[in-house]
N, CA, C and O atoms as a GROMACS GRO file, in nm:
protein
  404
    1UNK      N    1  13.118  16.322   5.886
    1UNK     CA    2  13.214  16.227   5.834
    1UNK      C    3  13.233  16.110   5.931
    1UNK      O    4  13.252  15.995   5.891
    2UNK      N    5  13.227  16.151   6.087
    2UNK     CA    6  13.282  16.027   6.182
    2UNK      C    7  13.155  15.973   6.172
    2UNK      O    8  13.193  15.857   6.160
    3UNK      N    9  13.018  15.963   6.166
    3UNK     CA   10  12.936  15.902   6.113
    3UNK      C   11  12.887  15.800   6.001
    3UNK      O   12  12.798  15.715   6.013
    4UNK      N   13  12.969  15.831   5.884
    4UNK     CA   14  12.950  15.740   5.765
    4UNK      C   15  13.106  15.678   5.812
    4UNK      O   16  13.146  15.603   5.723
    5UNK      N   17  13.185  15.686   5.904
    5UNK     CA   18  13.275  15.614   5.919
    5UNK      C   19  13.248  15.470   5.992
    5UNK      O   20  13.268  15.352   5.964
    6UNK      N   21  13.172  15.565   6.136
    6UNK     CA   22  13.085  15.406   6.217
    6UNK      C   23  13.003  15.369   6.111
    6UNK      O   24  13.078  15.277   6.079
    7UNK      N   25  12.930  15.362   6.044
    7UNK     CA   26  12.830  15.308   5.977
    7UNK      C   27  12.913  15.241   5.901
    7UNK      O   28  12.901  15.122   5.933
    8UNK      N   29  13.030  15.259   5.775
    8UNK     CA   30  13.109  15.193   5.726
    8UNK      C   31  13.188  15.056   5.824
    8UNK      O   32  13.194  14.939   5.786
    9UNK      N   33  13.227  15.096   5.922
    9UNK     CA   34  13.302  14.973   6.036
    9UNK      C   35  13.199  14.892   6.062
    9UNK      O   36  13.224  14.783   6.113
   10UNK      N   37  13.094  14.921   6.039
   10UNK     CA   38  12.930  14.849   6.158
   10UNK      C   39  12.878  14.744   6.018
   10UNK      O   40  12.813  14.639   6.024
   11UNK      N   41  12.934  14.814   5.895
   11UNK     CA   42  12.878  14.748   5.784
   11UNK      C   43  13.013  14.635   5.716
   11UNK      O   44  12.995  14.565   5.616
   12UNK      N   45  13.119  14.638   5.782
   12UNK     CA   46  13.251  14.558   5.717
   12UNK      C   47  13.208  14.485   5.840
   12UNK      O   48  13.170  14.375   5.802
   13UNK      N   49  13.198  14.494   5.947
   13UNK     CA   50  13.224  14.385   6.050
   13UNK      C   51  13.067  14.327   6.055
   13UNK      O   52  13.059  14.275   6.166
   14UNK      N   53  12.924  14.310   5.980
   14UNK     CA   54  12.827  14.244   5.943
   14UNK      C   55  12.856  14.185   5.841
   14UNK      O   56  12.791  14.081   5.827
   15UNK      N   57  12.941  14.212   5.747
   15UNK     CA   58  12.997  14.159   5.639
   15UNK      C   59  13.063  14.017   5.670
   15UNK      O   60  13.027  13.903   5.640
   16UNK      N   61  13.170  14.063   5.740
   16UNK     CA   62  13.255  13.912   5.834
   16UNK      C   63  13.152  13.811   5.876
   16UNK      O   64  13.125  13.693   5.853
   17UNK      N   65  13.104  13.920   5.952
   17UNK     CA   66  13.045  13.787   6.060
   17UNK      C   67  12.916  13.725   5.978
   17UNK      O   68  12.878  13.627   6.042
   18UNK      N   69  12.840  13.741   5.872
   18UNK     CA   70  12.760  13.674   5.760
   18UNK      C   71  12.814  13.592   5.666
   18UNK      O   72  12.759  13.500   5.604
   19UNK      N   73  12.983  13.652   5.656
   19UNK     CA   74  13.064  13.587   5.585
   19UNK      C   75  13.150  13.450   5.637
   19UNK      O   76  13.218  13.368   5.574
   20UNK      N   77  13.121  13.460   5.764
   20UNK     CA   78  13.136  13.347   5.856
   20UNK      C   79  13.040  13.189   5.832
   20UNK      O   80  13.069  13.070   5.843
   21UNK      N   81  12.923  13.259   5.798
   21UNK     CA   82  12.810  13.161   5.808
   21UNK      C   83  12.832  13.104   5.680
   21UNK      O   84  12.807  12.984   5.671
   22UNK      N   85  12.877  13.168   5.569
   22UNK     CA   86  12.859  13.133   5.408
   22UNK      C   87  12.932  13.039   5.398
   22UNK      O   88  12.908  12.950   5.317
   23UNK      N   89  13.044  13.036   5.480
   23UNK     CA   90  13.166  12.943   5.428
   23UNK      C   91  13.151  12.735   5.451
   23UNK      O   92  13.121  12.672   5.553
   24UNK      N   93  13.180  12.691   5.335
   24UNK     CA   94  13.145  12.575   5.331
   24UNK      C   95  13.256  12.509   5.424
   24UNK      O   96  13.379  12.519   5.427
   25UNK      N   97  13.125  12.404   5.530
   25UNK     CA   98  13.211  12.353   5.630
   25UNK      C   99  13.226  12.220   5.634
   25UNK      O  100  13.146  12.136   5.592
   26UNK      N  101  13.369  12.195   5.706
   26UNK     CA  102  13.426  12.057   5.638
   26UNK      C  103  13.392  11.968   5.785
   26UNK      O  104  13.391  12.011   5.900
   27UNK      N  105  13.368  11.847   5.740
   27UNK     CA  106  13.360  11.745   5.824
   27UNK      C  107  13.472  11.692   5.911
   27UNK      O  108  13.587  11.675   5.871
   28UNK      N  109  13.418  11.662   6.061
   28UNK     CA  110  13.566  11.702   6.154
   28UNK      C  111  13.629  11.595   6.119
   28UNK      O  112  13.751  11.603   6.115
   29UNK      N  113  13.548  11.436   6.077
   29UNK     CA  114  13.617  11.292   6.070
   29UNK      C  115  13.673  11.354   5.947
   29UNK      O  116  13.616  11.435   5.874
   30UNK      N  117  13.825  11.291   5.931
   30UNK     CA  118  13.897  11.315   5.796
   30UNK      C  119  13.862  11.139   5.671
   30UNK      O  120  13.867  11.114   5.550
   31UNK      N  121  13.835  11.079   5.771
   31UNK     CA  122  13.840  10.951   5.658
   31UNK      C  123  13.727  10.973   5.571
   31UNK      O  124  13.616  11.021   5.593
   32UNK      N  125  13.785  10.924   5.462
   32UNK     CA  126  13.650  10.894   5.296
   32UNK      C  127  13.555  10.858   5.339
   32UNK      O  128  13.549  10.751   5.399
   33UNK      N  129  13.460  10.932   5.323
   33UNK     CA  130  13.298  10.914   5.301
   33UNK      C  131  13.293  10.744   5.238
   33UNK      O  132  13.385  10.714   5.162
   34UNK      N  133  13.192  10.640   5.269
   34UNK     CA  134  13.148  10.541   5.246
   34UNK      C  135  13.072  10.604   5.144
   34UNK      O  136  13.014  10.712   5.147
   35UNK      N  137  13.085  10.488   5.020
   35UNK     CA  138  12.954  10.452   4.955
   35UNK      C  139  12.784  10.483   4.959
   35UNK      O  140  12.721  10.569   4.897
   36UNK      N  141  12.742  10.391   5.047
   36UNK     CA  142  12.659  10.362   5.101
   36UNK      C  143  12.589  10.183   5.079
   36UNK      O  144  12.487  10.121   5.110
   37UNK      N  145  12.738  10.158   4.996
   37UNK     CA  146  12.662  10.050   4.934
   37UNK      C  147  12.690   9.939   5.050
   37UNK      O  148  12.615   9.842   5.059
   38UNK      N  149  12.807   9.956   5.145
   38UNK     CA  150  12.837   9.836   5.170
   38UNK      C  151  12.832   9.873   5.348
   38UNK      O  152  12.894   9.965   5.401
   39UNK      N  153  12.764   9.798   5.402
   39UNK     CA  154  12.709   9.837   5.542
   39UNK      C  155  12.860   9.815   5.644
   39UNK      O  156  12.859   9.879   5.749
   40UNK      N  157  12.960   9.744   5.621
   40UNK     CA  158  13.043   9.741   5.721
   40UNK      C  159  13.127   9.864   5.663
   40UNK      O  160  13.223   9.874   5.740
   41UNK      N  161  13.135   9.940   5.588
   41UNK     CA  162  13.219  10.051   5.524
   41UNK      C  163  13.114  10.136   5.620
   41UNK      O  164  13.175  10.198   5.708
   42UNK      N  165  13.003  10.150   5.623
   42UNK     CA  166  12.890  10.277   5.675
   42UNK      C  167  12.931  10.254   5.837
   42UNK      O  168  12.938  10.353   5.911
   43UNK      N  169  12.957  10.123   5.886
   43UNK     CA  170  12.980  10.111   5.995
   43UNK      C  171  13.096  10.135   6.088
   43UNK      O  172  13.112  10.152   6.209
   44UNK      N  173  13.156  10.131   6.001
   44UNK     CA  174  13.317  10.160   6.026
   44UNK      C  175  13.330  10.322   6.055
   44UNK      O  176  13.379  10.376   6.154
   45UNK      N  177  13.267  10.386   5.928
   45UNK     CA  178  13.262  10.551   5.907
   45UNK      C  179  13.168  10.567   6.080
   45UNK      O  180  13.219  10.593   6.190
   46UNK      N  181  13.049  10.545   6.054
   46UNK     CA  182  12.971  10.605   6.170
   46UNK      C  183  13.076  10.584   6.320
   46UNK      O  184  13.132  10.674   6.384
   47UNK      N  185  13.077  10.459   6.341
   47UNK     CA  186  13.204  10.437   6.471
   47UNK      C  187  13.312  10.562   6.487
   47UNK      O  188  13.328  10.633   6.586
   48UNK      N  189  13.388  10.567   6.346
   48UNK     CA  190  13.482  10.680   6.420
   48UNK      C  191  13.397  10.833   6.436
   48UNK      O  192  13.439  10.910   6.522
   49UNK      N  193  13.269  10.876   6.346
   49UNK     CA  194  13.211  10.982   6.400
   49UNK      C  195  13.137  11.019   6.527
   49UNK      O  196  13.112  11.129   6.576
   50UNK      N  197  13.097  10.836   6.586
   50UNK     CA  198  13.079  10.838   6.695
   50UNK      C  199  13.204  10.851   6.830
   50UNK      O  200  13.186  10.912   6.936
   51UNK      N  201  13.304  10.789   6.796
   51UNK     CA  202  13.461  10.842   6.861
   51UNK      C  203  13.479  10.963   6.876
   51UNK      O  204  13.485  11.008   6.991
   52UNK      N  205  13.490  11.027   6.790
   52UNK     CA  206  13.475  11.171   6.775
   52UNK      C  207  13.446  11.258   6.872
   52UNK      O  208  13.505  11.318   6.961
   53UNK      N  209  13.297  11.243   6.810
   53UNK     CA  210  13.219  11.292   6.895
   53UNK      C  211  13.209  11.302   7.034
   53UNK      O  212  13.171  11.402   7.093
   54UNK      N  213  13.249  11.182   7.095
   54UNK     CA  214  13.272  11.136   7.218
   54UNK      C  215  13.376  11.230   7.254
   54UNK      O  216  13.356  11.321   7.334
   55UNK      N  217  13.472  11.213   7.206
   55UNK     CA  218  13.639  11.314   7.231
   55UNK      C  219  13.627  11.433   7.277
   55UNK      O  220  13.680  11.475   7.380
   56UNK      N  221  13.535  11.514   7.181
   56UNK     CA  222  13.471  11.656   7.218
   56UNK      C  223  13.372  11.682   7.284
   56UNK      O  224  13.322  11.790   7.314
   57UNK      N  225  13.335  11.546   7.316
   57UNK     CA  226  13.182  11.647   7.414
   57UNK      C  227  13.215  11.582   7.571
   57UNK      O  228  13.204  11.642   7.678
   58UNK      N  229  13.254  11.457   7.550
   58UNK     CA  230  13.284  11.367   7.684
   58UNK      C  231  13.162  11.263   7.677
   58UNK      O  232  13.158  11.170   7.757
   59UNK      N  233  13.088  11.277   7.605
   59UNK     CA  234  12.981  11.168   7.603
   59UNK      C  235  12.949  11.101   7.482
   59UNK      O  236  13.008  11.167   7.396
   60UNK      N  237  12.878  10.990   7.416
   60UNK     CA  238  12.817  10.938   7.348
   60UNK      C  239  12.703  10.989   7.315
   60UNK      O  240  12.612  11.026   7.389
   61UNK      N  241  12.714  10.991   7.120
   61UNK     CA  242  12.574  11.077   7.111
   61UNK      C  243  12.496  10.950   7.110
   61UNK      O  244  12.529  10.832   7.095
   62UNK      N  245  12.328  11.037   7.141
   62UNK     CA  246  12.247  10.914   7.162
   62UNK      C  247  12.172  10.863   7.035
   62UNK      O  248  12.108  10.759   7.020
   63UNK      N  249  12.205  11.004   6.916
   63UNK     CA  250  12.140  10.973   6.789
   63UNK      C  251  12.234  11.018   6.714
   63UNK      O  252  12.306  11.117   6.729
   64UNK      N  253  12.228  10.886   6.576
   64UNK     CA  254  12.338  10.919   6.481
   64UNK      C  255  12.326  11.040   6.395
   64UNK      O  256  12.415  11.084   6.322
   65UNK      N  257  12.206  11.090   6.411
   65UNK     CA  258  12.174  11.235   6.374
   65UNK      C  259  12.254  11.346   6.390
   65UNK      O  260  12.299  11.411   6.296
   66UNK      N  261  12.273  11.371   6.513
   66UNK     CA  262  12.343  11.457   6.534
   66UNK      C  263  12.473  11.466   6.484
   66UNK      O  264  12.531  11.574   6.475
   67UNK      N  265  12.537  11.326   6.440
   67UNK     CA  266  12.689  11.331   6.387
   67UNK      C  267  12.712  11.470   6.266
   67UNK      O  268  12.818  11.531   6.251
   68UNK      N  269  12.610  11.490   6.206
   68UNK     CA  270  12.590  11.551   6.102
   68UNK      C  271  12.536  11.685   6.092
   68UNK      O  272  12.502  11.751   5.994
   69UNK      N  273  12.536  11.712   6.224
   69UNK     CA  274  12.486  11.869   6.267
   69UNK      C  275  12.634  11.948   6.319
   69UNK      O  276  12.724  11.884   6.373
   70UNK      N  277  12.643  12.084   6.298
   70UNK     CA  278  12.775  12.123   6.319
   70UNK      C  279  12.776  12.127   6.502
   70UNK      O  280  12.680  12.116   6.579
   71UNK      N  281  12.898  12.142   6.528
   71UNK     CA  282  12.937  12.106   6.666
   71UNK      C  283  13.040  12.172   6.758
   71UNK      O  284  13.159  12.145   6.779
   72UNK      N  285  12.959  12.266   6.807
   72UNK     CA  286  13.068  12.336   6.925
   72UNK      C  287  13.056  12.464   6.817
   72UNK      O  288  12.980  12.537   6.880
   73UNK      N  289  13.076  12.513   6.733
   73UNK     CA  290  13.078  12.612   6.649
   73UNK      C  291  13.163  12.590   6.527
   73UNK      O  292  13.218  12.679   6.462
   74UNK      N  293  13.167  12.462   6.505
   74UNK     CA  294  13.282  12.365   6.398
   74UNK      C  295  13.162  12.287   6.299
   74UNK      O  296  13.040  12.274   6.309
   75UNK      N  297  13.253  12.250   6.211
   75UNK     CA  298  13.171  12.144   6.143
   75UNK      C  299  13.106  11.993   6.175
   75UNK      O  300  13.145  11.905   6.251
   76UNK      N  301  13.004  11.999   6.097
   76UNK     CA  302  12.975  11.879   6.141
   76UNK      C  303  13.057  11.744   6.170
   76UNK      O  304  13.153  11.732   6.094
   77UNK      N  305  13.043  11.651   6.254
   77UNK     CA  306  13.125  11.556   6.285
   77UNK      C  307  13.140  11.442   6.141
   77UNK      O  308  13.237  11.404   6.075
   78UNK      N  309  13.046  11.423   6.136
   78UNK     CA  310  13.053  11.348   5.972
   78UNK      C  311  12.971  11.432   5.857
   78UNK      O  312  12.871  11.498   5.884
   79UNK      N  313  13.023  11.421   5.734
   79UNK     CA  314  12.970  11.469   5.611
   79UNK      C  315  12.815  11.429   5.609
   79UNK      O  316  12.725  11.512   5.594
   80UNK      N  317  12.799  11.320   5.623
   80UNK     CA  318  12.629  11.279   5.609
   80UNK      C  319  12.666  11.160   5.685
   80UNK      O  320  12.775  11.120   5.725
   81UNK      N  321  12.474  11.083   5.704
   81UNK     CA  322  12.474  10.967   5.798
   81UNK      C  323  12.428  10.861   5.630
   81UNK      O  324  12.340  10.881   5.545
   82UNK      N  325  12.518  10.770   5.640
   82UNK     CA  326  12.483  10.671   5.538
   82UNK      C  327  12.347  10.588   5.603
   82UNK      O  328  12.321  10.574   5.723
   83UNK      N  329  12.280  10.546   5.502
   83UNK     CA  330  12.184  10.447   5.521
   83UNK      C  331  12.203  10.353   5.455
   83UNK      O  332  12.238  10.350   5.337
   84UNK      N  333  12.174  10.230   5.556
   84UNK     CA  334  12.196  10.113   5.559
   84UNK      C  335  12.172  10.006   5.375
   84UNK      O  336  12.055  10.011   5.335
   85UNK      N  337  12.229   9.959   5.320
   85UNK     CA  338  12.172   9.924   5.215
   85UNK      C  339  12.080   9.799   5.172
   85UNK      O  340  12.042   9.782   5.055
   86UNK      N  341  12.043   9.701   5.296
   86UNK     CA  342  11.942   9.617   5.282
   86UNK      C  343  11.840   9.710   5.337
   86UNK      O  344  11.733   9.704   5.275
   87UNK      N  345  11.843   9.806   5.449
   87UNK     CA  346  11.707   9.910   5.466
   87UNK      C  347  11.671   9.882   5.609
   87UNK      O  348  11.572   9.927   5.667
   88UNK      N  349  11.773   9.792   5.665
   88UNK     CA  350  11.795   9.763   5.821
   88UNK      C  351  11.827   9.931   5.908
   88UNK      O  352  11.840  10.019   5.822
   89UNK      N  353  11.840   9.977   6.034
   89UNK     CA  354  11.874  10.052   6.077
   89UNK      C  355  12.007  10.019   6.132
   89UNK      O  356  12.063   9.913   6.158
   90UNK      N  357  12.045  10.164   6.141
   90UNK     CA  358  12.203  10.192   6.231
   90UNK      C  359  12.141  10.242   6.373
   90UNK      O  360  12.047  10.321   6.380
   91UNK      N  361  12.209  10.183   6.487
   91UNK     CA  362  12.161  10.236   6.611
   91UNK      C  363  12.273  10.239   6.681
   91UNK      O  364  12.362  10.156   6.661
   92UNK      N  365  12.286  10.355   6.794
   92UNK     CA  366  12.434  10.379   6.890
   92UNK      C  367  12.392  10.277   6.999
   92UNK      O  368  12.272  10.280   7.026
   93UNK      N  369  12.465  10.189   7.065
   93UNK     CA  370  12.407  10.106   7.153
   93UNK      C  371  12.547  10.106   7.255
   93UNK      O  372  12.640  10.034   7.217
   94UNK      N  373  12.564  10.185   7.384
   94UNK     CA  374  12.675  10.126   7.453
   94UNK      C  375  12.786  10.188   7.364
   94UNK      O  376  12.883  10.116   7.338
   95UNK      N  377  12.781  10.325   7.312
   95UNK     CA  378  12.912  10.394   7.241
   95UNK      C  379  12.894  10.279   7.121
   95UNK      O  380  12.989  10.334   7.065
   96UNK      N  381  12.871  10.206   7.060
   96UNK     CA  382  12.898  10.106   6.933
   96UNK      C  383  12.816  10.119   6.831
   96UNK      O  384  12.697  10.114   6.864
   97UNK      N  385  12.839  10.137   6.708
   97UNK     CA  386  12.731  10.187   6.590
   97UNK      C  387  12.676  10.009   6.590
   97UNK      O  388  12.753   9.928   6.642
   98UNK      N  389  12.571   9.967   6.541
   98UNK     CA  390  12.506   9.848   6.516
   98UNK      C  391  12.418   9.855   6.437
   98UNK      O  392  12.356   9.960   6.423
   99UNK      N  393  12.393   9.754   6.373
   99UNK     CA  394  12.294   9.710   6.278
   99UNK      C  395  12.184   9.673   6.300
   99UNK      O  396  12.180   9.551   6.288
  100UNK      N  397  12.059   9.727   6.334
  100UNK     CA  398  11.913   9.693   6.377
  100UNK      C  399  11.886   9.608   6.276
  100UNK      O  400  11.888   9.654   6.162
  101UNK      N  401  11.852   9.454   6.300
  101UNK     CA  402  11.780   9.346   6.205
  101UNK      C  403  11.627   9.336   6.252
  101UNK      O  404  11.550   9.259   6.194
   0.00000   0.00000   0.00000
């Protein structure tokens, strides 16, 4: 019996911790997702995920990529990375999101 008991505890607490991974995770910036249509709205958004980011790690990320990967064991810093809508790039330059022409 104390056997199918550990096996029962060993099988609720794989449960949790899988049930950990399932759960849909929220983006740490709270402001509205941009469009994508309008590049100073994308720019505005990326800046504070780059703030952010900064806050919790102590540094500037060096790719806007990462805003969007989860962080520290939290959610990602932004929901997604908007792209630019003339097809220009976004680049971190000096902590500042910018517009590659």
């Amino acid at each position: 019996m104390r056997k199918y008991a550990i096996i029962f505890l060993a099988f609720v607490l794989l449960l949790a911790i899988s049930g950990c991974s399932n759960e849909q995770v929220t983006p740490l910036v709270s402001m509205k997702a941009p469009t994508g249509k309008n590049c100073g709205e994308n720019i505005v958004y990326l800046q504070e995920g780059v703030n952010v980011y900064k806050e919790m790690t102590g540094s500037f990320p060096t790719e806007l990529d990462v805003l969007a990967e989860p962080l520290d064991g939290k959610g990602p810093v932004l929901e997604f990375i908007p792209k630019c809508p003339s097809g220009n790039l976004y680049l971190i330059q000096d902590g500042l999101v910018i517009e590659k022409h």
